[in-house]
N, C-alpha and C positions, 0 to 999 in steps of 0.2 A: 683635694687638689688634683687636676688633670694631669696625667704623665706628659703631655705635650708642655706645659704650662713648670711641669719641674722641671724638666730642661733646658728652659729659659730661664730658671734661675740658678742654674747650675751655670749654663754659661755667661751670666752676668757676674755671679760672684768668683769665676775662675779668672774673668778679665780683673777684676776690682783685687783679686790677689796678687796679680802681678806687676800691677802699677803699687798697692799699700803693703801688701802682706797680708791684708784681710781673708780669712779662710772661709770654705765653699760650704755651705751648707751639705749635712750630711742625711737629715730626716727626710722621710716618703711615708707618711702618713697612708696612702695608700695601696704601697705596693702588700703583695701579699706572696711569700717565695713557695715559689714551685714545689710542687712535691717530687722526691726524690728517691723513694722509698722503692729497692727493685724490685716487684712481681714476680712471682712463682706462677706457671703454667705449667697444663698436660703435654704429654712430647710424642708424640708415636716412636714407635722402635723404629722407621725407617732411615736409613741414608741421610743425610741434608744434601742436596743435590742444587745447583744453582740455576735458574731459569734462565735460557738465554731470550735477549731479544734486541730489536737493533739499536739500547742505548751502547751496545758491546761499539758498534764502530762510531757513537758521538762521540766516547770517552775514553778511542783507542790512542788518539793522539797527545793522551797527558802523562799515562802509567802515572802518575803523580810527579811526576818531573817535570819542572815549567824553567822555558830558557826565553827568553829574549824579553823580559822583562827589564821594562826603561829605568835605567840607575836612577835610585831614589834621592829625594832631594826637596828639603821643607826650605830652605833658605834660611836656615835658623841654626841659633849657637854660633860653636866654633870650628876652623876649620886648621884646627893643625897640622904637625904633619904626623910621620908615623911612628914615630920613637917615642910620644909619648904615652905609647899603653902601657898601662899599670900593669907594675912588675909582679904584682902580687896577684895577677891575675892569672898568670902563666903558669897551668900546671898541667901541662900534657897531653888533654883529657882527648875523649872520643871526637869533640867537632874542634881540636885548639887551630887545626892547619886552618880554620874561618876564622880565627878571631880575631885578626887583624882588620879582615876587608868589613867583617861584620861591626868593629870598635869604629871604624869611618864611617861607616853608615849611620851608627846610634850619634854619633859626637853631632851631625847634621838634623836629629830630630828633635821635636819641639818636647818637653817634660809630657805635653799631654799624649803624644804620640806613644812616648816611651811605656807611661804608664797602661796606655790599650793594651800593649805586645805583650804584659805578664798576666792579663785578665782570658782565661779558657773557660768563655762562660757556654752556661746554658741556652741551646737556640732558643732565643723569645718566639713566640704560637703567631708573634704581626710583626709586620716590620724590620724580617729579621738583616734584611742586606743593609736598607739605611740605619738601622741599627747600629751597623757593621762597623761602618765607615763613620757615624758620630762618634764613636766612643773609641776607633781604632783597634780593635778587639782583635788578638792575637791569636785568638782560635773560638771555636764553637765544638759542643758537644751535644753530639743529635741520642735524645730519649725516642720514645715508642708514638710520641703524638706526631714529628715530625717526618716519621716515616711512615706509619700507618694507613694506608689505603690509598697509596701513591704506586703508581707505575716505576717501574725500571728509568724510564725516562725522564717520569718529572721528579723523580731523584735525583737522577744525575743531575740534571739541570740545573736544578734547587743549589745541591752542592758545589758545582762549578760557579755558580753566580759569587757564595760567599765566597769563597777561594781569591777566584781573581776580584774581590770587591776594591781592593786596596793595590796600591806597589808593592806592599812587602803581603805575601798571600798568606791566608789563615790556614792554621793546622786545622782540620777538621775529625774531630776522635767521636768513636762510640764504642761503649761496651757490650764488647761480642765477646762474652766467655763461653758461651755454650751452656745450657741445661737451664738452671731458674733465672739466669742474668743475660736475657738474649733481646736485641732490639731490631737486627736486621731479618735476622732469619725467621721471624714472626710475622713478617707480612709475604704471603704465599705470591705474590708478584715477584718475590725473589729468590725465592728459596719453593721448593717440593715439601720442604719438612725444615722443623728447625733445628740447630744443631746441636749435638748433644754434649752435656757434661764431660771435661774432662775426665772426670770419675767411670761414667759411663764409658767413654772410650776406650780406658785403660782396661778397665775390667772385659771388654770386648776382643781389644787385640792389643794392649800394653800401649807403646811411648812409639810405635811406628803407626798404629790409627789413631793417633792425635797429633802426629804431623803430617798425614793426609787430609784429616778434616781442615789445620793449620792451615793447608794449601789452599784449598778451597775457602775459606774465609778469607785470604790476603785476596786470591783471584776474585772475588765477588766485591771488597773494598775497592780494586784499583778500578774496578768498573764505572764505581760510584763517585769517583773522586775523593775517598773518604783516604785521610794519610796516615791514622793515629789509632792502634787498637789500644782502649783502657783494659788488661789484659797481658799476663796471664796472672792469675790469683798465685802467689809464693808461699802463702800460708799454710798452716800445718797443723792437721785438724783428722781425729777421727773418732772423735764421740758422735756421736746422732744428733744429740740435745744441744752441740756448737752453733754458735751463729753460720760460721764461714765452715759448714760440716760438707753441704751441698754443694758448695762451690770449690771447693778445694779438691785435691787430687787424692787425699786420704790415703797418704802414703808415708812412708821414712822420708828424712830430709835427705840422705841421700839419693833418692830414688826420682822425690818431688824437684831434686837439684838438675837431675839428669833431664828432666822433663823439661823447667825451666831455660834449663842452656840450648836445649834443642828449641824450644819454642823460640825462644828470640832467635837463635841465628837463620831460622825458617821464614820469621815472618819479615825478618827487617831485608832478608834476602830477597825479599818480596815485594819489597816497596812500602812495608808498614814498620812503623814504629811500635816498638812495646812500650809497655806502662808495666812494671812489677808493683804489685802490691798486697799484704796493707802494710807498707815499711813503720813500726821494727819486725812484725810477726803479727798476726791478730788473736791467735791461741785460743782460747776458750771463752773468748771476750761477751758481751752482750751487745746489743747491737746499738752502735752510735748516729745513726740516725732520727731512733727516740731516746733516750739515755745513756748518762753518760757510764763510759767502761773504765776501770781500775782495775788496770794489772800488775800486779803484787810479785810476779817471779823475778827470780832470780837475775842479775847479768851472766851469769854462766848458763843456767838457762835458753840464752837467746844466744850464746856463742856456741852453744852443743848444737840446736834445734833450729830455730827460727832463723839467723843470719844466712845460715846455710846457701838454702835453693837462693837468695838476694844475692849473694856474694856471686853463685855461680851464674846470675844470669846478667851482673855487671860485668864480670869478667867474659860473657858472649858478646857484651858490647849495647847492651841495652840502655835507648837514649831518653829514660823518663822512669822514677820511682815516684808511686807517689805514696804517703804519708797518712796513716790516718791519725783519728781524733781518741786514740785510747792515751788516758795517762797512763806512764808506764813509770811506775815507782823507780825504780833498779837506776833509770835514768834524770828523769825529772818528776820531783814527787806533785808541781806545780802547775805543770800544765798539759793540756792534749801533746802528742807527740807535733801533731803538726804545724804546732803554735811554738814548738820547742829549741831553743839554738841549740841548748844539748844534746836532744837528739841527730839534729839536723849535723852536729859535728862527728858523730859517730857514724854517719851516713857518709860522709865526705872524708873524713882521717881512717877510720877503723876500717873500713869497707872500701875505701879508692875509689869513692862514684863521681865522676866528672860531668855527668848530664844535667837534665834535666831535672831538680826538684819540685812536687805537683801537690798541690793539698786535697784532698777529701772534700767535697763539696762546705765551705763555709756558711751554709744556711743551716746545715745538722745541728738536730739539740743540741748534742754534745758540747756544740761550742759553746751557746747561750747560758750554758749553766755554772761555766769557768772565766766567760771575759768578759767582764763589766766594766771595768776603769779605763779602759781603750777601746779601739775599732780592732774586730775580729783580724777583718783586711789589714791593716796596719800594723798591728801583731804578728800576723802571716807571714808581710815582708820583714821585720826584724828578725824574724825566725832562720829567716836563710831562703824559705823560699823564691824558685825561680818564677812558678807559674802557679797562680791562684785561681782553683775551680770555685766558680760563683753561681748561683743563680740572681742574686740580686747584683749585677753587675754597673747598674747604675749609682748605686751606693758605693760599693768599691771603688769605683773609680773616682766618685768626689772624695771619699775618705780619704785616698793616696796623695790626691793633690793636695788638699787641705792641709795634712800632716808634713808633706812636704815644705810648705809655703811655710809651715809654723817653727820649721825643722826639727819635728819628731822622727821623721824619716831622712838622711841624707839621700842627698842624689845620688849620689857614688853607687847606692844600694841600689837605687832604678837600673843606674846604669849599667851595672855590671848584671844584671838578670837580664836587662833588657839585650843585651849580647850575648848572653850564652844563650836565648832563644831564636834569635836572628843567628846565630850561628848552626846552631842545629836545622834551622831551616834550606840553609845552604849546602849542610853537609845535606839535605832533601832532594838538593836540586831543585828549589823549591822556589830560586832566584840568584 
């Protein structure tokens, strides 16, 4: 079946939902998901130094802060007033001074609107603006093909296009950790050299040359338009033979805490947002992109070790954890963490995190080999999740509605993710 051709029947059976209940077709016979798997490259010892050129003054007038966006408005739902936001929504958190204007803005959006805004998928290789705007997609996350052999310019460009594609503008995140997980600084139009491992950093000049390099990655995103570093790794790792050995800072959780709290309040003072991750910890794990991980430690374990550098980089204010797909015994013997409400309430009670909850890309084996009797996506959201990393985000999005329609998922659940993302977007300046 032609990907043009399933999206006419996705929007045929979305109309047909709404007048019967009848739900959307979930199958794509031909899609086939992205590969996701991060590359390991050679690094030279030099500097990363960022290339100037004159996208600096197309993109001097965003810093990522956009104002004078026209108050949005579908003509759809209800229009109450403002006493009635849910009391149980109110909990303090890092964007709460938005959630009121943000709760009037959702209460006016159509279910399918709502459900774009918790999809941060993968940029599709065609189509990716009217992409954008069919499925209402609340952010994109740029890999190595779509920056690859592009100029400074037709970066920006690119990126600015998605951003302002819609009224409410798309987060636009890429993982720039430095050393084997680099996507910007790998194409020599923007960068002299790529950037290097935190590991490398530290071993160079400690937790003050990793928040120089820090600097220089926010100043090279705001350039780009890009608002969201996936970034910095929390985990805690220092055997060779770790998955997450190379990416991690390979330090004490104290030490790796002190890095983390500096890191976020550097980059978000910056104009970027962090992502910590792999929430709970990823440890010694195997890698969940081909197979699935069983972690068997301890819960004290993870409150001596692992929570640590998370806790402290919540408490610098960090607006985005995301979750990966290890089952982690201690807590749910049942499921990937990121599929988990248990976990996800350990994340929100134990720890105090008011943001953003983000999952680990949903195409990963990992999942495939744990959720059969439901939709990954759908699972996802009962999970607690706010925002769902996809590559096949054509499917997620009809899963969400379908489940909806069927009432496997309440609205309430849309809705309340769908605000705490519009909210954090505000706290962006981002409308």
């Amino acid at each position: 079946m032609k990907r043009k051709g399933y999206k006419k029947i996705i929007s045929f059976f979305l109309i047909l939902s709404v007048v019967s209940g009848i739900s959307a077709c979930s199958e794509n016979p031909d899609y086939k998901p992205s590969e996701t798997t991060e590359s390991s490259v050679e690094y030279s010892g030099e500097k990363s130094e960022i290339i100037q050129d004159s996208s600096e003054d197309n993109a001097a007038h965003s810093n990522n802060e956009f104002s004078g966006t026209e108050e949005y408005s579908s003509g759809n739902v209800d229009n109450d007033d403002s006493s009635d936001f849910p009391e149980e929504w109110q909990d303090d958190g890092i964007f709460s001074s938005k959630y009121q204007k943000a709760y009037e803005l959702v209460k006016n959006m159509s279910t399918e609107e709502k459900v774009g805004q918790i999809l941060l998928a993968r940029c599709p290789a065609v189509d990716a603006l009217s992409e954008a705007k069919e499925f209402h997609l609340g952010g994109y996350i740029l890999f190595g093909r779509d920056i690859d052999g592009k100029t400074k310019n037709e970066l920006t460009g690119d990126i600015r296009s998605y951003v302002d594609s819609q009224n409410i503008p798309m987060i636009v995140a890429v993982d720039e950790e430095g050393g084997t997980v680099s996507r910007l600084s790998l194409n020599n139009e923007l960068t002299k050299s790529p950037f290097k491992s935190p590991r490398e950093l530290f071993a160079e000049g400690g937790i003050p040359a990793i928040i120089e390099d820090t600097k220089s990655k926010c100043k090279l995103m705001k350039k780009l338009n890009i608002n969201t570093n996936l970034a910095p790794v929390c985990d805690i790792s220092k055997m060779p033979g770790d998955f997450m050995y190379d990416r991690s800072l390979g330090q004490n959780p104290d030490i790796t805490a002190d890095y983390v709290s500096q890191y976020t309040k550097v980059s978000q003072e910056n104009g970027i947002s962090v992502t910590l991750k792999h929430f709970p910890g990823y440890g010694n794990n195997v890698d969940t992109h081909t197979s699935a991980a069983i972690d068997k430690r301890t819960y004290e374990t993870f409150l001596k070790n692992d929570f640590i550098p998370f806790k402290a980089g919540i408490e610098a204010g960090a607006h985005m954890v995301l979750v990966s797909h290890n089952i982690v015994e201690c807590m749910d013997k049942n499921n990937p963490a990121s599929l988990s409400p248990e976990v996800h309430e350990v994340l929100r009670k134990e720890l105090g995190f008011t943001g953003i909850i983000v999952t680990d890309d949903l195409e990963m084996d990992a999942i495939g080999k744990y959720v059969t009797d439901v939709s990954p996506y759908t699972a996802a959201v009962l999970a607690g999740n706010d925002m769902l990393c996809v590559s096949d985000y054509i499917t997620a999005y009809s899963d969400i509605l379908r489940d909806i329609s069927i009432g496997t998922i309440e609205i309430d659940m849309i809705n309340h993710a769908a605000m705490r993302v519009i909210a954090w977007k505000m706290t962006k300046n981002m409308l």
